[in-house]
Residue frames as qw, qx, qy, qz and C-alpha x, y, z in Angstrom:
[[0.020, 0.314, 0.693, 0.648, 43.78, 71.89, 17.42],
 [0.120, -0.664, -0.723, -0.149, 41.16, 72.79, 19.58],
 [0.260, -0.648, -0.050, 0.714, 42.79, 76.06, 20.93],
 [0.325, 0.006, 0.565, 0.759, 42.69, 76.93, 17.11],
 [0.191, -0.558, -0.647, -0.483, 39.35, 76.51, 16.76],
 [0.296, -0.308, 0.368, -0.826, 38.90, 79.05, 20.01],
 [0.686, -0.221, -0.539, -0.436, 37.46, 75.35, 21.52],
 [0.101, -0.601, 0.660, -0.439, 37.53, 74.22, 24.62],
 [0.300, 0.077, -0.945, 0.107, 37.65, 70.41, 25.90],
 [0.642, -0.473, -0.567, -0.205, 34.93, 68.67, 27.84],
 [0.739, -0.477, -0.386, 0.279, 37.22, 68.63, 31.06],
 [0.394, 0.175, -0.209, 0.878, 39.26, 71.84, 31.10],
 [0.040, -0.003, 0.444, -0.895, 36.70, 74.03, 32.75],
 [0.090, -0.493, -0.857, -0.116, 33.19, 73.87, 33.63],
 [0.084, -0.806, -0.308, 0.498, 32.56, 77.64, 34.20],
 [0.345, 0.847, 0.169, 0.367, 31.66, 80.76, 31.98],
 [0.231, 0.450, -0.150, 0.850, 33.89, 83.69, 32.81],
 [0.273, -0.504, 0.058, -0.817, 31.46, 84.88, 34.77],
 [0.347, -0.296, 0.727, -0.514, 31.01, 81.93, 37.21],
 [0.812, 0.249, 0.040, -0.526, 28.37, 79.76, 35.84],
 [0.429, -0.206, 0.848, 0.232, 28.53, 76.17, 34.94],
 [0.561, 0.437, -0.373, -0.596, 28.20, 74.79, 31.57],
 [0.107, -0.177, 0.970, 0.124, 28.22, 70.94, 32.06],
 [0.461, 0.264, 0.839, -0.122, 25.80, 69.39, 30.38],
 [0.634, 0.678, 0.021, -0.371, 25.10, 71.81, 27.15],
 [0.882, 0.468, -0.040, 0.013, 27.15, 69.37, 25.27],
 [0.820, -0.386, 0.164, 0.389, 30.41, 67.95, 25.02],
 [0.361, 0.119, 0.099, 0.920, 32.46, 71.21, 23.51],
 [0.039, -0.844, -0.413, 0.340, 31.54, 74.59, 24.20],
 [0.490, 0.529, 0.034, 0.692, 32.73, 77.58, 21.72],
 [0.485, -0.391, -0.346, 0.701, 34.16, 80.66, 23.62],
 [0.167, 0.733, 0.482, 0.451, 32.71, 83.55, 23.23],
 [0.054, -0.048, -0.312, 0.947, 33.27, 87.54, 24.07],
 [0.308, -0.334, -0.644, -0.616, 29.72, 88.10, 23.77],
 [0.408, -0.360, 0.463, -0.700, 27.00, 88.96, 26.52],
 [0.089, -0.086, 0.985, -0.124, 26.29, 85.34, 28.48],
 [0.344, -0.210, -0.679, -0.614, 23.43, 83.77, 27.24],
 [0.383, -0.345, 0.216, -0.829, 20.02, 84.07, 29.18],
 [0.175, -0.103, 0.924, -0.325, 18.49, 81.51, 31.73],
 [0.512, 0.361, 0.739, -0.248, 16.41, 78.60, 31.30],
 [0.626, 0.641, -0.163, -0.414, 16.56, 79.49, 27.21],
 [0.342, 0.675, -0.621, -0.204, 17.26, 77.01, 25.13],
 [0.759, 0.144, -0.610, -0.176, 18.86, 73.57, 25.07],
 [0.459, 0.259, -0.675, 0.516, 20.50, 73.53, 28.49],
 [0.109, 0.106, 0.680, -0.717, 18.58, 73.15, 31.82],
 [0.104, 0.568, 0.803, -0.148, 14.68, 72.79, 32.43],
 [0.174, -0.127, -0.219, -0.952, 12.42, 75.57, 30.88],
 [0.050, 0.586, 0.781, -0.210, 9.74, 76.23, 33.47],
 [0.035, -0.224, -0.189, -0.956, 7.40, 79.14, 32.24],
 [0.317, 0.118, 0.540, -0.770, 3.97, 80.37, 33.60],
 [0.767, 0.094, -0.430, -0.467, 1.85, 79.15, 30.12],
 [0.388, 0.283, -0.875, 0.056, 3.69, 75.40, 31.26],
 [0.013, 0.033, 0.516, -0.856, 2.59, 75.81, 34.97],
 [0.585, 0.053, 0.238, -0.774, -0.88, 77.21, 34.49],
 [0.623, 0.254, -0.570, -0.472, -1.30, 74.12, 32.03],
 [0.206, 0.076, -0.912, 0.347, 0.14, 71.45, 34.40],
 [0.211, 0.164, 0.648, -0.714, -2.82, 72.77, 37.05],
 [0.405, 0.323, -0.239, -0.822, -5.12, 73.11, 34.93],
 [0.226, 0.293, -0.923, -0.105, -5.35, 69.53, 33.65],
 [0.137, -0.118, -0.948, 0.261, -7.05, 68.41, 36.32],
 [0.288, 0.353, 0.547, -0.702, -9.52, 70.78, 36.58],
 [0.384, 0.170, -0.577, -0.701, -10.02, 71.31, 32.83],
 [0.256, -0.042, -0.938, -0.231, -11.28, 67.67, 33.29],
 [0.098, -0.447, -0.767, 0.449, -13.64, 67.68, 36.37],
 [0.344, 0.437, 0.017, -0.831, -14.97, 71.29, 34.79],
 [0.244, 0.097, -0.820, -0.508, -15.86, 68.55, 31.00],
 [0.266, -0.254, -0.917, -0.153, -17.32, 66.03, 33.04],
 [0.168, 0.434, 0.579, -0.669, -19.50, 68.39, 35.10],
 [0.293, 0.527, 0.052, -0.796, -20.81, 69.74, 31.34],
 [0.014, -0.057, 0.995, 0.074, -21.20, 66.48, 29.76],
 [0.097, 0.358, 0.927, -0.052, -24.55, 65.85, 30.76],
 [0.163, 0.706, 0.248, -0.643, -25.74, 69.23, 30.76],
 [0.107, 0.405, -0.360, -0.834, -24.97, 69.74, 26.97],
 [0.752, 0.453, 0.064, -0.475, -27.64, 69.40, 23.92],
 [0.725, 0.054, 0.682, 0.085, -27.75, 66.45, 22.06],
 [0.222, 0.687, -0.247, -0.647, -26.27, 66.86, 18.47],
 [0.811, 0.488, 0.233, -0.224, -27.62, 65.53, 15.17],
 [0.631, -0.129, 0.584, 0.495, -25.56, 64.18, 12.58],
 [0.065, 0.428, -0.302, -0.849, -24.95, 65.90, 9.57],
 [0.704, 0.444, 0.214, -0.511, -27.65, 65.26, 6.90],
 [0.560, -0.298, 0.553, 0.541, -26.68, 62.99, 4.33],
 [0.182, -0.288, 0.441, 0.830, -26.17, 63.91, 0.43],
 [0.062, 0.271, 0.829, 0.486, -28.71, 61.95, -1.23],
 [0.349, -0.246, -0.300, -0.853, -31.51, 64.75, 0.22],
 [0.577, -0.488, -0.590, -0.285, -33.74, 62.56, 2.08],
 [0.240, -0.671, 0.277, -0.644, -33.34, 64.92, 5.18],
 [0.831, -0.533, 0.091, 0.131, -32.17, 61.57, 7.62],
 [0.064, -0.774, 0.626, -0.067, -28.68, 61.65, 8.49],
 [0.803, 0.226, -0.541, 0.114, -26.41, 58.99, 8.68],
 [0.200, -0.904, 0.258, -0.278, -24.92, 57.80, 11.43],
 [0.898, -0.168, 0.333, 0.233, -22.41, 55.91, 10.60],
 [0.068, -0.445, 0.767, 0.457, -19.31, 56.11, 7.84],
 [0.292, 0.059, 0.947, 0.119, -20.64, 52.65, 7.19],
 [0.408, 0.515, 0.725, -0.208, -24.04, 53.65, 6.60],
 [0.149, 0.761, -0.064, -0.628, -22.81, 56.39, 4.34],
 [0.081, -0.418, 0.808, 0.407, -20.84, 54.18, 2.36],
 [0.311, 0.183, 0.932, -0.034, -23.17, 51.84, 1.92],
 [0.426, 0.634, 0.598, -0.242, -26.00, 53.70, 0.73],
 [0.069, 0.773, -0.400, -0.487, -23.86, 55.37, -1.62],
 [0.084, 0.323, -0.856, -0.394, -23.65, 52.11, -3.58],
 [0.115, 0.371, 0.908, -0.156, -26.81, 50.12, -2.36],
 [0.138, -0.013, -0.489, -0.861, -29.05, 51.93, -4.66],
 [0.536, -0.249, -0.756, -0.280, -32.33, 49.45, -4.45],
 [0.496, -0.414, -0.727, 0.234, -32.38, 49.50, -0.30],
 [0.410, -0.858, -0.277, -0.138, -34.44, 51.70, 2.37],
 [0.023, 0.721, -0.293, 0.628, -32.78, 53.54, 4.39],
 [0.778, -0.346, 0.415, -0.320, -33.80, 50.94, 7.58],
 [0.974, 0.195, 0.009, 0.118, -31.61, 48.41, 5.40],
 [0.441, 0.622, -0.397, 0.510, -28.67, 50.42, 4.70],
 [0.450, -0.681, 0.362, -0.451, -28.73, 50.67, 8.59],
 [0.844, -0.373, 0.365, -0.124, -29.00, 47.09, 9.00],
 [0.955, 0.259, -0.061, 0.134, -26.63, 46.24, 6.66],
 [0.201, 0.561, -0.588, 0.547, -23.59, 48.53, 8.29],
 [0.613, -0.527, 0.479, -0.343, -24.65, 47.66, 12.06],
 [0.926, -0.315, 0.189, -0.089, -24.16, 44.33, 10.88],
 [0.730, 0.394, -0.135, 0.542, -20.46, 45.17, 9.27],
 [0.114, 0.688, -0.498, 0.515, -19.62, 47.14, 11.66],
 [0.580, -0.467, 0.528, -0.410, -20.34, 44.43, 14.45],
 [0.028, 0.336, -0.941, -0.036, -20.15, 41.12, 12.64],
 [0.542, 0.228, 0.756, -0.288, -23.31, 39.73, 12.55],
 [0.029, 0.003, 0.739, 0.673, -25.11, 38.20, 9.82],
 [0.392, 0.307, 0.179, -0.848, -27.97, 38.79, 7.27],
 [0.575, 0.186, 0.764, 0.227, -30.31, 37.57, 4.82],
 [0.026, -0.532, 0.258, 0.806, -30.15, 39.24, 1.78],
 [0.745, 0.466, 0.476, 0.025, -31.80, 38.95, -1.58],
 [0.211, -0.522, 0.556, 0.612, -29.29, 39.13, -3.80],
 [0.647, 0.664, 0.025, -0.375, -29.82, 39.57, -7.74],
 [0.754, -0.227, 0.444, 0.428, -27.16, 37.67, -10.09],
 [0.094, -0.269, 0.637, 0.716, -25.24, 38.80, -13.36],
 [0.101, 0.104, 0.854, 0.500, -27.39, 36.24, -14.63],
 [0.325, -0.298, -0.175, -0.880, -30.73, 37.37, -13.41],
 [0.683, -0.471, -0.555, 0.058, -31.80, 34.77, -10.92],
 [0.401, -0.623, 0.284, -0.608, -32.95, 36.19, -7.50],
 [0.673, -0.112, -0.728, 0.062, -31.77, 34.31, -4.50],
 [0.595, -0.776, -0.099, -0.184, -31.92, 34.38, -0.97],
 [0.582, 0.478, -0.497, 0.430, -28.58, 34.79, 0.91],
 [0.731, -0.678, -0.071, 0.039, -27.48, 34.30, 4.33],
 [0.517, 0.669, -0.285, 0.451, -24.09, 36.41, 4.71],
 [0.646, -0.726, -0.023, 0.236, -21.89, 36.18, 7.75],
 [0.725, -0.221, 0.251, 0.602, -18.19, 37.49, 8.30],
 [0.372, 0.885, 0.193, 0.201, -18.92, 40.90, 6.22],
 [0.424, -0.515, 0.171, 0.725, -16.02, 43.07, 5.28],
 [0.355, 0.884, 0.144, -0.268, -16.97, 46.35, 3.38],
 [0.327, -0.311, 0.512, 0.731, -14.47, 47.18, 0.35],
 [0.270, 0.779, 0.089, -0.558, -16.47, 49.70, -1.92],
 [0.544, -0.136, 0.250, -0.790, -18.42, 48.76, -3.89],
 [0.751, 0.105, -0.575, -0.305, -18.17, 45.47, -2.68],
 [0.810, -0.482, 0.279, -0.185, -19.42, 43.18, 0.52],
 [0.358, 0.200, -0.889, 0.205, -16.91, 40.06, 1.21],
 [0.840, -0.274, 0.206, -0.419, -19.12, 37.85, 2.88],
 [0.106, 0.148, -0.926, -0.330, -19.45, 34.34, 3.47],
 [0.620, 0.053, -0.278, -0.732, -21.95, 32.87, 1.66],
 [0.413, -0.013, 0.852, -0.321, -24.06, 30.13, 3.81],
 [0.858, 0.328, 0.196, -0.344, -25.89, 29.17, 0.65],
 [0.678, 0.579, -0.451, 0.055, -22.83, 28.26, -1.58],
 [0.836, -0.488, 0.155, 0.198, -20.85, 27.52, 1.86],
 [0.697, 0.031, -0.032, 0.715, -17.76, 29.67, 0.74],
 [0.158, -0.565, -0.011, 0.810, -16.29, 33.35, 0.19],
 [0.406, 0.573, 0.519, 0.487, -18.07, 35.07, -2.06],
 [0.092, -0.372, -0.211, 0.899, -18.10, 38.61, -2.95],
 [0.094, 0.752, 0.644, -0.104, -21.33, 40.60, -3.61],
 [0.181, 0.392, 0.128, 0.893, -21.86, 43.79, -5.38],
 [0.071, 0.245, 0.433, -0.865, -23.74, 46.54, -3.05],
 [0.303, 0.307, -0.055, -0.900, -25.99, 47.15, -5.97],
 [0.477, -0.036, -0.820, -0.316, -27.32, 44.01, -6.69],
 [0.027, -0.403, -0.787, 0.466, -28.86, 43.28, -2.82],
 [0.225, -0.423, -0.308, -0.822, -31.89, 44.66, -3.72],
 [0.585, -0.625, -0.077, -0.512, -33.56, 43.50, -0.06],
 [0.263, 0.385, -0.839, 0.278, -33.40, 42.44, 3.47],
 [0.747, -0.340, -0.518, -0.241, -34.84, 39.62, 5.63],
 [0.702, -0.581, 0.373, -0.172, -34.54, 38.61, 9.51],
 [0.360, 0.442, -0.821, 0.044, -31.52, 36.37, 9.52]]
């Protein structure tokens, strides 16, 4: 069947016409009258090239050429943020945050991401549905827009907190 199919077996020869082995480009080879196919193209055998090469070397300096221009480069500013008041953010967090915290400074929205993005806790005055203003002490924060998960060391469980109700913060 495979002399049909102009195929030839794994084990019947391991050379092109022209002299060349073919073991390893797979386990049938089709015969061909065709001109023999060019080195180092393709699936069979290593493909070294001079891009590959310079790239390898390179590497090492590339790095040692970074860290020599590292210190030497200008310090760059975060992008302003939307709401106009020409400070940047510099955080996600703090972007998010003030994007829903309506009521707090700009030196709050800070301290309230630094302390979601590290895990410490705050005291917050926190407005209710009902209108009563309390004082909160929030550890364990986990952002989920636009709402804190905290827990809440005045009730002594999980509660969750709208962004737009904290209307201040305190020293914890």
């Amino acid at each position: 069947m495979l002399a049909a199919l102009n195929i030839r077996s794994p084990g019947s020869s391991d050379l092109t016409p022209d002299g060349r082995s073919t073991a390893g480009c797979g386990s049938r080879t089709a015969t061909t009258t065709g001109p023999p196919p060019r080195r180092n193209v393709g699936r069979c055998g290593p493909r070294t090239t001079t891009a590959t090469r310079v790239a390898d070397t390179s590497a090492d300096t590339g790095l040692d050429v970074l860290a020599d221009r590292l210190p030497k480069a200008p310090p760059t500013t975060p992008e302003p943020n939307p709401y106009d008041s020409e400070v940047p953010f510099v955080t996600d967090t703090e972007e998010i945050v003030a994007g829903y915290a309506k009521y707090l400074s700009y030196s709050d929205i800070r301290q309230v991401a630094h302390a979601i993005d590290t895990g410490a806790a705050i005291t917050v005055e926190y407005i209710a549905t009902s209108g009563n203003r309390t004082v909160r002490t929030l550890s364990d924060l986990e952002l989920d827009p636009p709402y804190l998960d905290a827990w809440c060391h005045l009730r002594e469980t999980e509660r969750v907190f709208a962004l737009s109700r904290i209307h201040g913060l305190m020293p914890a």
